[in-house]
Structure formats: structure tokens, C-alpha cells
N, C-alpha and C positions, 0 to 999 in steps of 0.2 A: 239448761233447764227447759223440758216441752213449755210449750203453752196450749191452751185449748181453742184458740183461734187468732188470726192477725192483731198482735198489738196496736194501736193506734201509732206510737212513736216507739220503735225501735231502742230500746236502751240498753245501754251497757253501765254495768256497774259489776265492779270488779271485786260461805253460808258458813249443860248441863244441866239440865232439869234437876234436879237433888232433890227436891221438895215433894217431887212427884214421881220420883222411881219408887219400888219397894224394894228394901235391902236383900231380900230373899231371893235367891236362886230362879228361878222357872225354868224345866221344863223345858226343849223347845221340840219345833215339829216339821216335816216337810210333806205336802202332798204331790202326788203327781197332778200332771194337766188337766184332768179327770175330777181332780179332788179326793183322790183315796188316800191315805196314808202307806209309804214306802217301806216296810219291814226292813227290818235291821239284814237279814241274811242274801234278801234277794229273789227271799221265795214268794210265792202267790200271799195274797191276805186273807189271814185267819177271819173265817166270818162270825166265830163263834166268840170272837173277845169282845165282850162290854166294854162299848164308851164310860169314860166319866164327866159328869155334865159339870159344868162350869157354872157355881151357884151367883154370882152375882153379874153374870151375862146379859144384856137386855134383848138377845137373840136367845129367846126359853130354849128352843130346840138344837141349840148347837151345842156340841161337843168336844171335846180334847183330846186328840187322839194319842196315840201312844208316843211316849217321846224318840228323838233320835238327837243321835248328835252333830255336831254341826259340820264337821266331815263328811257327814255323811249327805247331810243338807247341800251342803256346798256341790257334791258330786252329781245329786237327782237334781241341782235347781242351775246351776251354770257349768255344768260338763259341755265337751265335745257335742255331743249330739240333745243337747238341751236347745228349747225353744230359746228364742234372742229376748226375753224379758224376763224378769222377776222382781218378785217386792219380798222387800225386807221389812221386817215387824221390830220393834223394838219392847221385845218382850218381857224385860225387865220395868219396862212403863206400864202401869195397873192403867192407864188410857189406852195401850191400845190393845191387852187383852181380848175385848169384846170384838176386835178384827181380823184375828188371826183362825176363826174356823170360816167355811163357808155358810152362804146362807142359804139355808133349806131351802131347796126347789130352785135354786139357783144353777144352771148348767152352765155358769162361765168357766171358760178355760182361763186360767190363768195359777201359773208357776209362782210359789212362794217360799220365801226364808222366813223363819220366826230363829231370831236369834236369843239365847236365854239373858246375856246379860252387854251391856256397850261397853266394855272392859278392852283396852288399846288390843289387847290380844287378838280378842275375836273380831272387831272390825280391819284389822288388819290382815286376818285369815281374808275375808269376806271381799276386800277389795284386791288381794293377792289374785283368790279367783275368778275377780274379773277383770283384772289385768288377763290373764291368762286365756280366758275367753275372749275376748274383742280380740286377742291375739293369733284365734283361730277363726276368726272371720274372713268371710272373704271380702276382699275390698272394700266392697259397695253396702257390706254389711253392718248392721248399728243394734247394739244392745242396747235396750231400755232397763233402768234401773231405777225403782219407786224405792221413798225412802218413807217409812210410815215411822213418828215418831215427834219427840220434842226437838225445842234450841239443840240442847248439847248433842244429841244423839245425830242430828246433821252437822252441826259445830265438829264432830269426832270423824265424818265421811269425812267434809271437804279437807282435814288435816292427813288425812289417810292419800286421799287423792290426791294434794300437792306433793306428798313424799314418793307415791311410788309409780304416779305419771309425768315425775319430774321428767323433762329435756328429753318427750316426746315430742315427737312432730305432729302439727297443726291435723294432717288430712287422720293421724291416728287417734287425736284427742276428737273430732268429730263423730268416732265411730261409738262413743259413751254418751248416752243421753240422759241426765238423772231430772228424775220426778220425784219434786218435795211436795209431802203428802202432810195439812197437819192435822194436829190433832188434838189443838183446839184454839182457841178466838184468838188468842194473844201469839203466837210463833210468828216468828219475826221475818224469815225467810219466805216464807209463805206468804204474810201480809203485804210483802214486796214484791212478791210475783203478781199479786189481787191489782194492784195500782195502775196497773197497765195490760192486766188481761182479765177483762169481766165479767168473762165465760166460766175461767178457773177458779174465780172467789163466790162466785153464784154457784156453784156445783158443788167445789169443797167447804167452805163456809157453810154455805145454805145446807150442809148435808149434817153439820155440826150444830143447827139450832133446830134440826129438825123434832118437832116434840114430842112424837110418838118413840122413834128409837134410831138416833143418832148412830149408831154402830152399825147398824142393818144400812140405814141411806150412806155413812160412809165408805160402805164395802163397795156399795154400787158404784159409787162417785170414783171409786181405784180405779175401777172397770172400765164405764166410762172413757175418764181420761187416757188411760193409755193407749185405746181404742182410738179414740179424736182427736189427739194431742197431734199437731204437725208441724207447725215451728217452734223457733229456740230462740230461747232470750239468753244472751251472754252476761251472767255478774260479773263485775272484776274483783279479784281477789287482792282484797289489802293484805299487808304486813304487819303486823306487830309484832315488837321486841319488849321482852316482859324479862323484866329483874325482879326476884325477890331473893331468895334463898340458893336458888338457882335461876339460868339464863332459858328463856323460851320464847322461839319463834310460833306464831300463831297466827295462821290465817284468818283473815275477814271477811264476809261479804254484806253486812248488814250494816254492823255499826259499832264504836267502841264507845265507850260510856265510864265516866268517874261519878258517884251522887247518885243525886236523884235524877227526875226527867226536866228537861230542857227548858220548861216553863212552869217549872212546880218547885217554889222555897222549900228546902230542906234547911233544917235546925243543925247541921253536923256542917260543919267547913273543912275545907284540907289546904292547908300553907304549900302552895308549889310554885316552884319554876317550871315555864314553861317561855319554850326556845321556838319559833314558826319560822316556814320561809313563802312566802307566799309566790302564788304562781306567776305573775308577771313581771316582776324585775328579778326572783328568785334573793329579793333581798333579805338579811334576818330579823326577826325583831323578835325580843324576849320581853316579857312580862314574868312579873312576881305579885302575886296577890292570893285571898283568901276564895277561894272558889268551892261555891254551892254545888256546882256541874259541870261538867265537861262531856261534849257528847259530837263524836266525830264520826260522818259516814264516807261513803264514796259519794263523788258527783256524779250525779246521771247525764250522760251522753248529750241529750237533747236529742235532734231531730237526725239523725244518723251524718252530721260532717264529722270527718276528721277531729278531733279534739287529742289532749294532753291528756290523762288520766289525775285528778286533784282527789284533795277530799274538803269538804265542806266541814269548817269549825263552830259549834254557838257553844259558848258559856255562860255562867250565873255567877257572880262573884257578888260579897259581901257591899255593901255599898260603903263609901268611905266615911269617916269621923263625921259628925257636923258639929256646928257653932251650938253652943247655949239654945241661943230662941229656936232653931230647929230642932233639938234635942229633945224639949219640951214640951213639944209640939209630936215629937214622935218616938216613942219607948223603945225600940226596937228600932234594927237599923232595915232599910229595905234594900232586899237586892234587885241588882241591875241585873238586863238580859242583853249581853251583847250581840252586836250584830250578828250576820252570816258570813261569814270569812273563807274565803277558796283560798288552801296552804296547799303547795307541795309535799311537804313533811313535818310533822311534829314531835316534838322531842319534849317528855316532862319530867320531872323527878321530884321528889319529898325534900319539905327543909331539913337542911342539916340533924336541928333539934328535935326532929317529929322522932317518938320514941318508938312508933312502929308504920308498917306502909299502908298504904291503902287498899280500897278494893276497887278492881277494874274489872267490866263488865264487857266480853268481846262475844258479839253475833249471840248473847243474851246466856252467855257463860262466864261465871265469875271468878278472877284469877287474886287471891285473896295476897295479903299483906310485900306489895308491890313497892318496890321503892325507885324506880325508874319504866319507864318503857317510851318507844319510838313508834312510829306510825308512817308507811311509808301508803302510796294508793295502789302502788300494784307490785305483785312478787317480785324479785329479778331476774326469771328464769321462767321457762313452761313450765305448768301452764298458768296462763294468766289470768283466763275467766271459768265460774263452773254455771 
């Protein structure tokens, strides 16, 4: 992941919007470096075709060009002889609509994907061709890859990316540089890159409260950064094992989550076992109780030594029975917040009697009616950070 200047401390931490997609198809489109749009045949462009203007745009003056398909995308925007960048639009997100035309009077160069929908298919196309491209690079060469988009829509890259940069080598996974781009306050990957780089959350943040027209200051902010972006901050990539109906592996880089948040009473409980081994003696210890939250990330590095890769545990559980005179004293029971707990691995699963499973929330995508999953802090295999 670039950053937009020297992090202070060097960290390594090992990235489905539903609410906010529109079910509807879009459209999608490719320009050249120019900004023109690429006719489907190959011939010159019709000067004579009407734009259709995008009515709820806060960019009045931009427009939609004609669509193409994403083959076709893929060929004008990471071919052989395509410039070593491009940004991906997540065009099935009514957020980031308003970023996929350019802005008037704007002469940046910059190559772009608007894909129509985050369907496994099509980002799968998408990072096939950029496998293929860094595979045409020459050594020393490094493609930059902006991801504009929510949770899920990066939650779906970095799953794409551990499947098919699997049991690469090191100097070849350097030659992929991705830029998460959000698209708006709350994205979670993003907010984690802000924490340690103050350039990046003052540019894109700041471009997202901006009050005249956020769209237009976010375009720039793409620009920008991939302009001045020059080092790289490594995530590490956790693991989870998720049972429900079926078995799935799913990458992490943010954080897995049962509940509510970390320090917020939720009214719902869920009855689990939960098995830990924690990092220093690697000993086990299991707990059973009624828990509010569970909310596990990766540990950050610290100041760049050597380390073990852990992940960091806090919960909320239920607070236990009390006596009469406290009872009366208190209608409700109050939950406790457990400490901060550094585990090796985690393993939890539903009581026996629980009639259906829960919902588990990874890197801010939620994997509904769960009745086991494991938590490991890094893949076991390339690659290990994105």
C-alpha cells in the first residue's frame, strides 16, 4: 500500500458494502490517457455522439461516456503497452459514480477501470490482468493499482490477490503497488493507512468533507497521490476459517469482529466457546461465556524490530449473576470489557443448542449465519502482506 510520505513508525500489519451498492447493473467505461473515451472497434471517435449527462453528479459538467466492456477495459487500461497505473472505479457503488468521468478542465493523464459490478467474476478478470501485466514488466518495473471503492469491494481485491499471487516470490509481489482509495469516513482499510500516514488522511479525508463538491476534490486527491505516493506500508494478511453452510477461507487485514463495537453494550448475546493460545508460552486456554463482542485485529509491528506476527483480542461479555442486594441495586446486568490479549490463534464456535449461527464481520464484510471459524495472524503461504 503507497503512502503519501514517511510514516513516523514503520508498520506491518498483515484489507461488502450491501447497504450501499445499487442492485442495478451500470454501465461501465474506459478512457485513454487523454481522457477520451476508446470505441469499441478501434476506430477514431465519433465527434458527432452526444454525451449523456449524469443527473445526480455533483460535477454539473461531466458526463458518461459510452459504455464498453470490461475486456475491452482490461485491454486499453493494463495491456502490453499500457502506462504502469490504473484505478479501478467500483461502479456498481452509487458513491463512487460521481468519480468515474473526469473533471472539466482537468488535463491529468491518468488511465482508468470503471468496472460495472464487484461480482467474484469480474474482479477476478481484473486481477488475472494484472497478474499478467507486472508479468510483463521489466524487472525494475512496478505497477500502481488504485482501488476507488467501499469495505467489500477491497475485502474482494485482497481475496483475489492471495489466490492468484499465491507462492510468488518476494522481489515479484514488490512489483504490485495497490492504492486504497476511500470513499468515505468510515472504510476501514483506509482509516488504517490515516494512523500512520497524515498526508494520506489529510488529502483523502479532507477531500471527502470537502463542502462544496467532494467528488470533484476526490478526483484530484487520486491524482495527487499516485503522483507523490513513494513508500509502502506492508499489512499483514490474517486468515480466517469460516463454517457455515459451507467452509471459507478469508483474508484479513483490518479486523474480524462478532457484535457490536468493542466498547459499545449491545442488547443481543451469543453463547460461545472460545479456545486461545496466546503468544508467549503458546499455552491454551478456553473460555465459555455469553459475549456482547468480540473484536480481533492484527498487532502492529511497533518500531520496525523483528517480531512474531499476533493478533490482538478485546471482548464484552455479559457480566455474571449477582447476589440479591446487588440485583436491586442494578436491573440489568452490566457488561465487562475485557482486557487486550496478544493470541497466536483463535478458534470459536456456537453452543451446541444455539438454533442458528452467528454474524461475523471480516475487514467490515459480513459472513452471516456462522457456526464456527478460526483466526490465524498471517496466511501460510505468499503472500503475506498487501
Amino acid at each position: 500500500l503507497a503512502l503519501s510520505q514517511s510514516p513516523p513508525v514503520r508498520t506491518r500489519r498483515s484489507v461488502d458494502d450491501s447497504d450501499s451498492s445499487d442492485p442495478r447493473p451500470m454501465s461501465a467505461e474506459i478512457r485513454s490517457r487523454a481522457g477520451s473515451s476508446v470505441p469499441r472497434d478501434g476506430s477514431p471517435q465519433r465527434s458527432q455522439a452526444a454525451p449523456r449527462r449524469e443527473p445526480d453528479s455533483d460535477v454539473s459538467d461531466s458526463v458518461v461516456e459510452e459504455p464498453r466492456t470490461l475486456a475491452e477495459q482490461l485491454a486499453a487500461a493494463l495491456g502490453k503497452e499500457a502506462p504502469p497505473q490504473a484505478v479501478v472505479f467500483d461502479a456498481a457503488d452509487r458513491r463512487t459514480r460521481n468519480l468515474m468521468n473526469p473533471v472539466p478542465g482537468d488535463d491529468t493523464v491518468r488511465p482508468e477501470i470503471c468496472i460495472a459490478s464487484r461480482s467474484p467474476a469480474d474482479i477476478a478478470a481484473i486481477m488475472s490482468a494484472v497478474l499478467a501485466r507486472v508479468q510483463n514488466l521489466s524487472p525494475r518495473g512496478v505497477l500502481h493499482l488504485a482501488l476507488v471503492g467501499g469495505d467489500s469491494f477491497i475485502h474482494h481485491f485482497v481475496r483475489q490477490y492471495v489466490q492468484q499471487f499465491n507462492h510468488r516470490e518476494a522481489a515479484f509481489l514488490s512489483q504490485l503497488i495497490f492504492h486504497v482509495i476511500p470513499v468515505e469516513r468510515e472504510n476501514l482499510i483506509a482509516s488504517l493507512i490515516g494512523t500512520v500516514d497524515a498526508a494520506f488522511r489529510q488529502l483523502c479525508f479532507g477531500a471527502l468533507a470537502d463542502p462544496e463538491s467532494p467528488a470533484r476534490a476526490l478526483q484530484r486527491a487520486i491524482t495527487v497521490h499516485l503522483s507523490k505516493a513513494a513508500l509502502v506500508q506492508h499489512l499483514d494478511i490474517g486468515e480466517a476459517l469460516v463454517t457455515s453452510s459451507a467452509q471459507t477461507v478469508a483474508p484479513f487485514v483490518h479486523s474480524v469482529r462478532v457484535g457490536g463495537d468493542d466498547d459499545v453494550m449491545a442488547e443481543e448475546t451469543h453463547d460461545l466457546q472460545m479456545d486461545i493460545w496466546k503468544q508467549k508460552d503458546d499455552a491454551k486456554m478456553s473460555l465459555r461465556d455469553k459475549f456482547h463482542s468480540i473484536f480481533v485485529a492484527p498487532q502492529p509491528q511497533g518500531d520496525g524490530k523483528a517480531r512474531v506476527p499476533a493478533l490482538s483480542l478485546r471482548t464484552l461479555c455479559r457480566e455474571k449473576k449477582l447476589g440479591i442486594v446487588q440485583a436491586l441495586k442494578q436491573l440489568a446486568p452490566r457488561p465487562r470489557l475485557g482486557q487486550l490479549t496478544i493470541v497466536n490463534r483463535l478458534v470459536c464456535a456456537t453452543s451446541d443448542r444455539a438454533r442458528q449461527g452467528i454474524q461475523v464481520v471480516i475487514d467490515g464484510v459480513p459472513y452471516g449465519d456462522v457456526r464456527f471459524f478460526s483466526l490465524s495472524p498471517q496466511l501460510p503461504a505468499v503472500p503475506k502482506t498487501f
